[in-house]
Short mmCIF file of the C-alpha atoms (twelve columns), coordinates in Angstrom:
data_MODEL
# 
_entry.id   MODEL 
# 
loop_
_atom_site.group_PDB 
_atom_site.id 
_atom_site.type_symbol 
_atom_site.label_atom_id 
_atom_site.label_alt_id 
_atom_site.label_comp_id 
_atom_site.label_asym_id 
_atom_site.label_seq_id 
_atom_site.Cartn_x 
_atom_site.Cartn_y 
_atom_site.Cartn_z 
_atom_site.pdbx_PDB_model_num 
ATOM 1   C CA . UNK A 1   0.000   0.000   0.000  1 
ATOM 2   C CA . UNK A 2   1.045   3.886   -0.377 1 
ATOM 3   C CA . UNK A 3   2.934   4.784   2.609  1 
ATOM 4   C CA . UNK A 4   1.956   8.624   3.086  1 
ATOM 5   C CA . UNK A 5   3.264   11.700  4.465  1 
ATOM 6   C CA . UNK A 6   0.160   11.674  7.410  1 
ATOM 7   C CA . UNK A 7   1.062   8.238   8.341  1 
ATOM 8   C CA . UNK A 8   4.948   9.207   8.838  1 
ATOM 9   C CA . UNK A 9   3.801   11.499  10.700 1 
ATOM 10  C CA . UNK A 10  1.438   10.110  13.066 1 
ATOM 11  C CA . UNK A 11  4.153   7.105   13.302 1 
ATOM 12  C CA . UNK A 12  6.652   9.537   14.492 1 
ATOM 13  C CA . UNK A 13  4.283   10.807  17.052 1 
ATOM 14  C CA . UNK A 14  3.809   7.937   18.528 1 
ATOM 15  C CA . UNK A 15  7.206   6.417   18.788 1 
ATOM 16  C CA . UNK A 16  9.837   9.804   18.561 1 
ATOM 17  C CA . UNK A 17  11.821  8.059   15.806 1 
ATOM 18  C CA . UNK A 18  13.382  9.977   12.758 1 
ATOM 19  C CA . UNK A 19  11.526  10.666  9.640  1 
ATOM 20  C CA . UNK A 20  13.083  8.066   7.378  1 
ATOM 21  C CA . UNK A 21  13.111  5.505   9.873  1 
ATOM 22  C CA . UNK A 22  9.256   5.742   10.327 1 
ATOM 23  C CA . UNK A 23  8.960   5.807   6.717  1 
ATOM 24  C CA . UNK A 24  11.123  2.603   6.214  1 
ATOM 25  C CA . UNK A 25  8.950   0.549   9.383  1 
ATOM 26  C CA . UNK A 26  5.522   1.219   7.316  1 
ATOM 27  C CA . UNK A 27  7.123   0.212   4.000  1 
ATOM 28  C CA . UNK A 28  8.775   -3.038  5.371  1 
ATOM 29  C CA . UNK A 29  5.119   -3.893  7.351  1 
ATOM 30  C CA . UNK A 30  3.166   -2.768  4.469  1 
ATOM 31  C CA . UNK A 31  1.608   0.370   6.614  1 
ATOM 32  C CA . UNK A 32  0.683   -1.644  9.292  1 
ATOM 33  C CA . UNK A 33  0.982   0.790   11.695 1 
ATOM 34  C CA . UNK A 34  1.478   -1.694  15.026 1 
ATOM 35  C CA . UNK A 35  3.663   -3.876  13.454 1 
ATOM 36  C CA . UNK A 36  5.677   -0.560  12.439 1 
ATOM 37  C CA . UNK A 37  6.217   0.015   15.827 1 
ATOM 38  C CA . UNK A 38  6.985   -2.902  17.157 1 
ATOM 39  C CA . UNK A 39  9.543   -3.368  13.767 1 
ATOM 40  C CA . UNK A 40  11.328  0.439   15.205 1 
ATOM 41  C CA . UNK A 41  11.198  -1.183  18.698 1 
ATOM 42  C CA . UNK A 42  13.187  -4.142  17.875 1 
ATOM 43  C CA . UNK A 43  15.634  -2.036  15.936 1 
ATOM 44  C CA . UNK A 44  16.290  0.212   19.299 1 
ATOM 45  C CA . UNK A 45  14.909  2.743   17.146 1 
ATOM 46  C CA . UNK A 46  11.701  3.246   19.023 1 
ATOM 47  C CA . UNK A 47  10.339  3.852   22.885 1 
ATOM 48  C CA . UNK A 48  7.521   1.595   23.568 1 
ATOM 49  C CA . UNK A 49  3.992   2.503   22.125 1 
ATOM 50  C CA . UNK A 50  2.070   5.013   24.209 1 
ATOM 51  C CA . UNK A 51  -0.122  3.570   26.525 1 
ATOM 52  C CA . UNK A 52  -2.969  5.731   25.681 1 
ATOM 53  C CA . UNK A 53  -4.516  7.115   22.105 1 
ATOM 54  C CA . UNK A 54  -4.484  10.405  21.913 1 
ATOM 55  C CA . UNK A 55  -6.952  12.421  23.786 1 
ATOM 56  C CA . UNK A 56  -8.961  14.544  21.637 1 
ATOM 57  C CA . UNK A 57  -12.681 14.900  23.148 1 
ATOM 58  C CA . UNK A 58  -13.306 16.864  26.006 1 
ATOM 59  C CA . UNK A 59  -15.401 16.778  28.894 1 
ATOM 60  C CA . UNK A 60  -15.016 15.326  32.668 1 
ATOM 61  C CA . UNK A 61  -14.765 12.120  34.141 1 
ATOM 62  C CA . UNK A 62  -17.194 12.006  37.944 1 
ATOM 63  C CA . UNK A 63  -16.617 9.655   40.414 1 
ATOM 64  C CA . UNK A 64  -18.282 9.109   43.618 1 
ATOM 65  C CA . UNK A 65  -18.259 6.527   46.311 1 
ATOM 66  C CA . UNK A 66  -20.918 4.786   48.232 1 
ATOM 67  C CA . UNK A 67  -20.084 2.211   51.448 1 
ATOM 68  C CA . UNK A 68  -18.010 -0.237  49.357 1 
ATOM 69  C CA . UNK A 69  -19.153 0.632   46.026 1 
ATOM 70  C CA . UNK A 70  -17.224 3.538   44.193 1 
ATOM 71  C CA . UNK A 71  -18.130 4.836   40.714 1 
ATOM 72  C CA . UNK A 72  -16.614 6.430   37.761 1 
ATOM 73  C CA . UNK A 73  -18.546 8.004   34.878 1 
ATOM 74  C CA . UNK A 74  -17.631 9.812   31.488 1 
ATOM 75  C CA . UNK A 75  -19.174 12.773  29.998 1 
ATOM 76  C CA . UNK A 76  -17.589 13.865  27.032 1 
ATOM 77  C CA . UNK A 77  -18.213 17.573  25.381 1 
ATOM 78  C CA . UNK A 78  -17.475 19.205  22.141 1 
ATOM 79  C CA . UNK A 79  -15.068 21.868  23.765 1 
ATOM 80  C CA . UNK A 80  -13.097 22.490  27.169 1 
ATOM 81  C CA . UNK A 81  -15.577 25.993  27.777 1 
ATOM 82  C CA . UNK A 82  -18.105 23.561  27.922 1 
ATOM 83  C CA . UNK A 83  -16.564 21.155  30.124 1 
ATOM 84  C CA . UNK A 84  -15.802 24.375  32.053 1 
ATOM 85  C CA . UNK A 85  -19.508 25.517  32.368 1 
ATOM 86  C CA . UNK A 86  -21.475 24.869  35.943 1 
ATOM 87  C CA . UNK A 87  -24.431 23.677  34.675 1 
ATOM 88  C CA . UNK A 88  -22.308 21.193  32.618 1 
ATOM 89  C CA . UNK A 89  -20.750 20.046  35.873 1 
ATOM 90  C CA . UNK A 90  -23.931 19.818  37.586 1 
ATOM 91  C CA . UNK A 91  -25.055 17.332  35.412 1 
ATOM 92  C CA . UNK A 92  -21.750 15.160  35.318 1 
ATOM 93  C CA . UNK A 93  -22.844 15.076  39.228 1 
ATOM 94  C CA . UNK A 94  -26.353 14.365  38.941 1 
ATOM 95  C CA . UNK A 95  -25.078 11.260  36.368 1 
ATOM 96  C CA . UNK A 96  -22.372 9.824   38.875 1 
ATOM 97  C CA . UNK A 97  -24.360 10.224  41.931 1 
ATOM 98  C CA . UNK A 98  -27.312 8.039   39.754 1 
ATOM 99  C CA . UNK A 99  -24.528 5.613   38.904 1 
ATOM 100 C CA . UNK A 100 -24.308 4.331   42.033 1 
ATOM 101 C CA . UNK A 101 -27.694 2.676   41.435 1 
ATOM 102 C CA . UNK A 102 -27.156 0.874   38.313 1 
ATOM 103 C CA . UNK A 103 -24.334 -1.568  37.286 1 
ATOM 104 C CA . UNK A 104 -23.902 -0.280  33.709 1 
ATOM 105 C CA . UNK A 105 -23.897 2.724   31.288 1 
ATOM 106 C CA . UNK A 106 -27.097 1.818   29.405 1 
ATOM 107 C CA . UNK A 107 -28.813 1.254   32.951 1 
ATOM 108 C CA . UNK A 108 -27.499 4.770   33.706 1 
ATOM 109 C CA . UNK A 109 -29.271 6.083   30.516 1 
ATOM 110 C CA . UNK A 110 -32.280 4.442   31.695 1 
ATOM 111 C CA . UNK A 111 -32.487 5.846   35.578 1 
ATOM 112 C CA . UNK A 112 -34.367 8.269   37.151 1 
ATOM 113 C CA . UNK A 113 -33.382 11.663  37.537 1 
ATOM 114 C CA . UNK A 114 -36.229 13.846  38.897 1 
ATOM 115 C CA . UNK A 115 -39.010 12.635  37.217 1 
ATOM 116 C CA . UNK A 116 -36.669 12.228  33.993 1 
ATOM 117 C CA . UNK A 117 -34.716 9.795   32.480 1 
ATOM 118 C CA . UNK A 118 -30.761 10.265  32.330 1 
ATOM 119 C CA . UNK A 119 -30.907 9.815   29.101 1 
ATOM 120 C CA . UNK A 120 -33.780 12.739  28.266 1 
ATOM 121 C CA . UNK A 121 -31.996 14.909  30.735 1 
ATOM 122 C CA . UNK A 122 -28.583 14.823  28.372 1 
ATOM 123 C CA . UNK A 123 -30.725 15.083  25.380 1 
ATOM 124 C CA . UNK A 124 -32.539 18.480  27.323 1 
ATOM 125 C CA . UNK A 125 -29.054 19.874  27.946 1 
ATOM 126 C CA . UNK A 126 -27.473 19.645  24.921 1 
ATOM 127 C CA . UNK A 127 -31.038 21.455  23.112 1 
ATOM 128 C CA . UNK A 128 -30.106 24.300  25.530 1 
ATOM 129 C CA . UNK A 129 -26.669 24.281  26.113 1 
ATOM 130 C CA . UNK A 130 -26.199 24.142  21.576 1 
ATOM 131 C CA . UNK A 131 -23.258 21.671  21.785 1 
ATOM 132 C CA . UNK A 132 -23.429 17.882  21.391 1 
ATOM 133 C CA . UNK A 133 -22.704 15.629  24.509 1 
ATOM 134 C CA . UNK A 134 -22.468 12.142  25.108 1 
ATOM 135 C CA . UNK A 135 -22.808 9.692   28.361 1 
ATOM 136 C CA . UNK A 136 -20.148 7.594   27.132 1 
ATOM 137 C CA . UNK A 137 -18.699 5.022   29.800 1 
ATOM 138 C CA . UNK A 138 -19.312 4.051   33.130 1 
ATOM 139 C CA . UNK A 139 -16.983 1.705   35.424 1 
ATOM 140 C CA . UNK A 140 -18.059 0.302   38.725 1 
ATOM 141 C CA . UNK A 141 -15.770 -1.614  41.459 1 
ATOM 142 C CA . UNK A 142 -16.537 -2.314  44.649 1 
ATOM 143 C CA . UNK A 143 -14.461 -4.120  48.176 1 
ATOM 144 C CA . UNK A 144 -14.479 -4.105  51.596 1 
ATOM 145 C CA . UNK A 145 -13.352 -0.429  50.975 1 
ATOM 146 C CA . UNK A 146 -13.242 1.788   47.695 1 
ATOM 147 C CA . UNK A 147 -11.053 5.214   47.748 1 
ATOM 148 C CA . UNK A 148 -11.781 7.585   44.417 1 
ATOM 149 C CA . UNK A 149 -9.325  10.654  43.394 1 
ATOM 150 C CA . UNK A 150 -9.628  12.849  41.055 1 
ATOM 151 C CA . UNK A 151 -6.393  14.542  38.506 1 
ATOM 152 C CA . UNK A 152 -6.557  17.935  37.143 1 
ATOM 153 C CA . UNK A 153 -10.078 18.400  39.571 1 
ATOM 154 C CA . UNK A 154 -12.607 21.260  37.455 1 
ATOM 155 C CA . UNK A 155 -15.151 20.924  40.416 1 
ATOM 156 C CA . UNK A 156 -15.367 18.179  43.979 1 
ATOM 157 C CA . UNK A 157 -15.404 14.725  42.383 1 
ATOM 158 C CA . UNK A 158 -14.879 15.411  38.589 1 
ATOM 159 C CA . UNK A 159 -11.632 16.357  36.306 1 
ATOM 160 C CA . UNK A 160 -9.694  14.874  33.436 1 
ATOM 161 C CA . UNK A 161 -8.533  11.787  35.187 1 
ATOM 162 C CA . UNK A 162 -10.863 9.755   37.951 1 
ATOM 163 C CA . UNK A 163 -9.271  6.917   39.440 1 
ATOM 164 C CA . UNK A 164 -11.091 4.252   42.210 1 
ATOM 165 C CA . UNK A 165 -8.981  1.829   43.708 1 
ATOM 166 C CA . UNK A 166 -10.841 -1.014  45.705 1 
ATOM 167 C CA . UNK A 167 -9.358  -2.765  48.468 1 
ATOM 168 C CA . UNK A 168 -9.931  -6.302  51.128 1 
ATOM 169 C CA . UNK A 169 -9.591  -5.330  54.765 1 
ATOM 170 C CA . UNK A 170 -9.490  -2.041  56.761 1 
ATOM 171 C CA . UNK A 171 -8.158  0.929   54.803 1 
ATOM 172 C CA . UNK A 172 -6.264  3.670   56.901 1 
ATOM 173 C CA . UNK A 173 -5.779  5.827   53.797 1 
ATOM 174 C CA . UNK A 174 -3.528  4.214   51.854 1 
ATOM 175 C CA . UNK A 175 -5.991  3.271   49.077 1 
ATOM 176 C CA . UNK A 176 -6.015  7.015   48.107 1 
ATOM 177 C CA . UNK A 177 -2.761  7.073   48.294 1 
ATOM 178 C CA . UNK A 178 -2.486  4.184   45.599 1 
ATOM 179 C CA . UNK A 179 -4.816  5.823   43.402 1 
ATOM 180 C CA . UNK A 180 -2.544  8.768   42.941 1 
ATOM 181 C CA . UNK A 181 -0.239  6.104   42.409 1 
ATOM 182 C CA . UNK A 182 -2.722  4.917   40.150 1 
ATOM 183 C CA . UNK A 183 -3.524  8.392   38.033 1 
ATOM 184 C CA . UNK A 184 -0.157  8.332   37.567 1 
ATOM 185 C CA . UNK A 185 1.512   5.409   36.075 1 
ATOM 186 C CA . UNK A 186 -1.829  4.163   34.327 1 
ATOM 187 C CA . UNK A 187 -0.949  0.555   34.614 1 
ATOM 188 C CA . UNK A 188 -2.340  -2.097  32.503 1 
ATOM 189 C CA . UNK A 189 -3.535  -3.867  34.165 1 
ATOM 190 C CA . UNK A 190 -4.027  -5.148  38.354 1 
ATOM 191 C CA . UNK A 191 -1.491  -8.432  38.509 1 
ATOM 192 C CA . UNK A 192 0.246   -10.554 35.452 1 
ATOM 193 C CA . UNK A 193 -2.448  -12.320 35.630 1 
ATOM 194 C CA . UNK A 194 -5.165  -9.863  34.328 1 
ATOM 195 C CA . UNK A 195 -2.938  -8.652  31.677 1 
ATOM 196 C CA . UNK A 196 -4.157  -9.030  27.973 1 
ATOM 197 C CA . UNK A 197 -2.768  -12.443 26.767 1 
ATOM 198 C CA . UNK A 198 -2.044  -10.480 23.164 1 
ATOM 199 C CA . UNK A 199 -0.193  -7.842  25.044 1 
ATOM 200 C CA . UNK A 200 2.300   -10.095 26.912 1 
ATOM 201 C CA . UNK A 201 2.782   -11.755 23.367 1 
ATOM 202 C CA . UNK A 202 3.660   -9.084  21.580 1 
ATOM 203 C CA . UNK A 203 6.198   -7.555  23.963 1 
ATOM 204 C CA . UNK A 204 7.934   -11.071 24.293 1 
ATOM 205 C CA . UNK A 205 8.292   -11.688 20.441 1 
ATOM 206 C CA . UNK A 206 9.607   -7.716  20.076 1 
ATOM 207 C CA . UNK A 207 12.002  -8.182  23.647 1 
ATOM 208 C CA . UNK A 208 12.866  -11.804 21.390 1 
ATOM 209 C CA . UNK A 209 13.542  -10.012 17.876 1 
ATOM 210 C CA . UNK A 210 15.728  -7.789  19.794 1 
ATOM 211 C CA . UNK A 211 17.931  -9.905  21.843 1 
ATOM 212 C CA . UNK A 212 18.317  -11.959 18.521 1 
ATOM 213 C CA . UNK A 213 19.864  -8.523  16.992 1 
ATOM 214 C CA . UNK A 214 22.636  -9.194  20.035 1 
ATOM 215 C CA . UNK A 215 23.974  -12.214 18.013 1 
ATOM 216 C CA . UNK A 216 24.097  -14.509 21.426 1 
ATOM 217 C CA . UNK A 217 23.192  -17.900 21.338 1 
ATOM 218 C CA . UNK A 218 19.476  -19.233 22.071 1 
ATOM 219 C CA . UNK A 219 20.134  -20.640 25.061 1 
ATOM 220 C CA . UNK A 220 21.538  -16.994 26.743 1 
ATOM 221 C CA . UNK A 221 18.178  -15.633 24.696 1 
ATOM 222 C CA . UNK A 222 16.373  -17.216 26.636 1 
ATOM 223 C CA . UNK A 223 17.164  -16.334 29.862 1 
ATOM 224 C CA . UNK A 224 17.056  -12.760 28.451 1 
ATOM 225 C CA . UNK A 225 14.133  -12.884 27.538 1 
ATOM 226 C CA . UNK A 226 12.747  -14.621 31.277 1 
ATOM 227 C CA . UNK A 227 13.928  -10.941 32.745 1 
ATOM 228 C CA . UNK A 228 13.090  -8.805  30.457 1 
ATOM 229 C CA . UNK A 229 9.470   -10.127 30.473 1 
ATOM 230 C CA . UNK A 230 9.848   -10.009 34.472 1 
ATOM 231 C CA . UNK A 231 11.339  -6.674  34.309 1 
ATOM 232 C CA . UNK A 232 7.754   -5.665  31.680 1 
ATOM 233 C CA . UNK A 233 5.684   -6.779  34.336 1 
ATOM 234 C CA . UNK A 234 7.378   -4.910  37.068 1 
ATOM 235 C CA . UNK A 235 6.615   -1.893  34.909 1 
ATOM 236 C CA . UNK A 236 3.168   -2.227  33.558 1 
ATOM 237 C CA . UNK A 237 1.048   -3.766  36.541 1 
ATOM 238 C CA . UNK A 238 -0.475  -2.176  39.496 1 
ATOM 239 C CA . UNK A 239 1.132   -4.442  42.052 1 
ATOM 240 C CA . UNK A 240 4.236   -5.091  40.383 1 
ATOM 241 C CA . UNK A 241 5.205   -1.301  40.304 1 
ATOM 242 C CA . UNK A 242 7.342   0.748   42.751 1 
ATOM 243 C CA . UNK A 243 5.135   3.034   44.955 1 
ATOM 244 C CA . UNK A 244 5.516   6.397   43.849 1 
ATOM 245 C CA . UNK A 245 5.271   7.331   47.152 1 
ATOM 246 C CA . UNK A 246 8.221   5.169   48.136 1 
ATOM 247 C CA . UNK A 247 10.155  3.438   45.447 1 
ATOM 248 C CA . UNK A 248 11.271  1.166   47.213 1 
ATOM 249 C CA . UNK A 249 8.551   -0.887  47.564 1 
ATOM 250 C CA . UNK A 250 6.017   -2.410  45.483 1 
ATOM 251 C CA . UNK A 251 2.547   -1.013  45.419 1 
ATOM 252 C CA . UNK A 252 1.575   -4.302  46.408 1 
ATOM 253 C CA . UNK A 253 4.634   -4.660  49.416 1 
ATOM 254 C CA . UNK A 254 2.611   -0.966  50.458 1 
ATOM 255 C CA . UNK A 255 -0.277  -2.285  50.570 1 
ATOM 256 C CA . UNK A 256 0.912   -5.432  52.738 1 
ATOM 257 C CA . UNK A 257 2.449   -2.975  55.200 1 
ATOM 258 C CA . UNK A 258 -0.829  -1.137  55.458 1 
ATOM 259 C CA . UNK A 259 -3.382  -4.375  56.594 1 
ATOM 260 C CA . UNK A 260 -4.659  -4.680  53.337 1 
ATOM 261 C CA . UNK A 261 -5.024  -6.082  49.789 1 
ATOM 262 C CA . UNK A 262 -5.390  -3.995  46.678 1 
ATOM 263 C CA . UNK A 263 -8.383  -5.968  44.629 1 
ATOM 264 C CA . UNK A 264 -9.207  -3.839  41.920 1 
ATOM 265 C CA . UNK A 265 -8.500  -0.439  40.260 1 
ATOM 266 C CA . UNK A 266 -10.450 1.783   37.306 1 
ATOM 267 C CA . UNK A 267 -8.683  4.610   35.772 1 
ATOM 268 C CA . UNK A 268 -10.613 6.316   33.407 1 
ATOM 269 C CA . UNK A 269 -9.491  9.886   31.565 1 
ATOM 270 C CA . UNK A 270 -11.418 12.132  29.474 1 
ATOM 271 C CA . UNK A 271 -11.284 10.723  25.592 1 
ATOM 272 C CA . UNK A 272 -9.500  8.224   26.032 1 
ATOM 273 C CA . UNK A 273 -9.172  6.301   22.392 1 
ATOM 274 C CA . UNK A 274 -11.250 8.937   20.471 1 
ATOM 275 C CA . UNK A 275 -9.949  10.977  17.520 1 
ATOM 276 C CA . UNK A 276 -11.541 13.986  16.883 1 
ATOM 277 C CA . UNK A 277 -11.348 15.719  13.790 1 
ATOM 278 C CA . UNK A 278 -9.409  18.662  13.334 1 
ATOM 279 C CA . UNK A 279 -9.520  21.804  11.157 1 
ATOM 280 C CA . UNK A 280 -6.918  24.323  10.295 1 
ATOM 281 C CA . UNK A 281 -7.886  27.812  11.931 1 
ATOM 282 C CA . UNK A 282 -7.993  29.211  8.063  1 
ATOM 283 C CA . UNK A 283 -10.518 26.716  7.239  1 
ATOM 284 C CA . UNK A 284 -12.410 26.897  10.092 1 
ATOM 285 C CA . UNK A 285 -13.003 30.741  10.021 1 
ATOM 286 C CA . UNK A 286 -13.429 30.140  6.115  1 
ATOM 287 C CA . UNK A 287 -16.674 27.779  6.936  1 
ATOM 288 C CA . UNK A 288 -17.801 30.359  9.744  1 
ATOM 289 C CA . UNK A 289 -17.764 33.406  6.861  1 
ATOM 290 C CA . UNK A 290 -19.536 30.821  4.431  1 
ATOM 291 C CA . UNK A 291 -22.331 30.275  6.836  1 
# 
């Protein structure tokens, strides 16, 4: 396929390696742009991919928590003022505080809220308020105790980032401290054993590709390979990761100290995965004088 100028680009974006370079990975994987990455990262020519897509909606993330049941709900606007606006905020509130009675996001749409569903209530707003909206997510986790925090805060219990951390036994305040930890690192996942089967694949056959460029023989591969993948799991799960707070411990060694077990997390951040389309400011004021 036609390897173009946008997806050079966007490869470079994502990985900070050199024009040519990026051009060469798309051309040997045929544009496939994760296999271009993962063809710079076993020529040491890459970082590893970014965790997250890039964030390009806008609105707030609420969270609330209830006894042992926390919450975390997205409401995504067209622009930041928006986002920025109290009545906007109000009804990120109202949504998370009605969250806490449902399990899911299309039980959310469906709840009551004054006499009105969710659902109608977003549909009211956005008549008024003359930009679209959307409930998009909801995450629920629940323990013997849940702790919620909230990054980059626009109003109590709603910002960019909204983290809950859920946790077995008596918390004494170290469960919000883990879900700073939490807001972050933006692990991938709890333990090794929750992580995506595909991602632990594809990080051992690029760690394998690359310790093959080394020339050793298969039998030292191998055991380079057993800690690098130990090393990658150190890095990218909850409990394997060095407290922020004190690096030298794990979050799950923390934890320990404290009297408890961490047994879930949810961190959720404003657009997370969506591409929004983008104008130049010429065109855009161009469209505007058009009408």
């Amino acid at each position: 396929m036609a390897i173009t100028a946008q997806m050079v680009k966007e490869l470079r974006e994502s990985t900070g390696a050199g024009m040519m370079d990026a051009k060469r990975a798309l051309i040997e994987t045929e544009g496939d742009m994760e296999a271009a990455v993962d063809w710079l990262r076993t020529k040491g020519l890459a970082k590893a991919a970014k965790k997250a897509g890039r964030t390009a909606a806008e609105g707030l993330v609420g969270v609330a928590v209830e006894g042992g049941k926390g919450v975390a709900v997205e409401v995504n606007s067209e622009t930041d003022f928006v986002a920025k606006n109290a009545d906007f905020q109000a009804l990120v509130g109202n949504f998370t505080k009605a969250a806490l009675t449902v399990s899911d996001v299309e039980a959310l749409k469906s709840a009551d809220l004054g006499g009105k569903t969710v659902e109608t209530t977003l549909n009211e707003a956005i008549a008024v308020i003359g930009e679209n909206m959307t409930l998009r997510r909801m995450a629920v986790l629940e323990g013997d105790s849940v702790a919620a925090y909230v990054h980059n805060a626009a109003a109590d219990g709603m910002g960019k980032i909204g983290v809950l951390v859920a946790v077995k036994g008596t918390d004494n305040g170290i469960a919000k401290q883990i879900a700073m930890h939490v807001a972050a690192t933006n692990p991938a996942s709890l333990g090794e054993a929750d992580l995506d089967p595909a991602l632990i694949e594809r990080e051992k056959n690029v760690l394998t590709e690359q310790a093959r460029e080394s020339g050793k023989p298969d039998a030292v591969i191998e055991k380079m390979i057993v800690g690098r993948m130990a090393k990658f799991f150190e890095e990218v799960t909850l409990l394997g990761q060095k407290f922020v707070l004190n690096p030298d411990i794990t979050v799950a060694q923390a934890a320990k100290d404290a009297g408890v077990e961490v047994v879930g997390f949810v961190r959720m951040a404003v657009g997370e995965g969506i591409e929004k389309e983008k104008e130049d400011f010429a065109a855009e004021v161009a469209k505007t004088l058009a009408g």
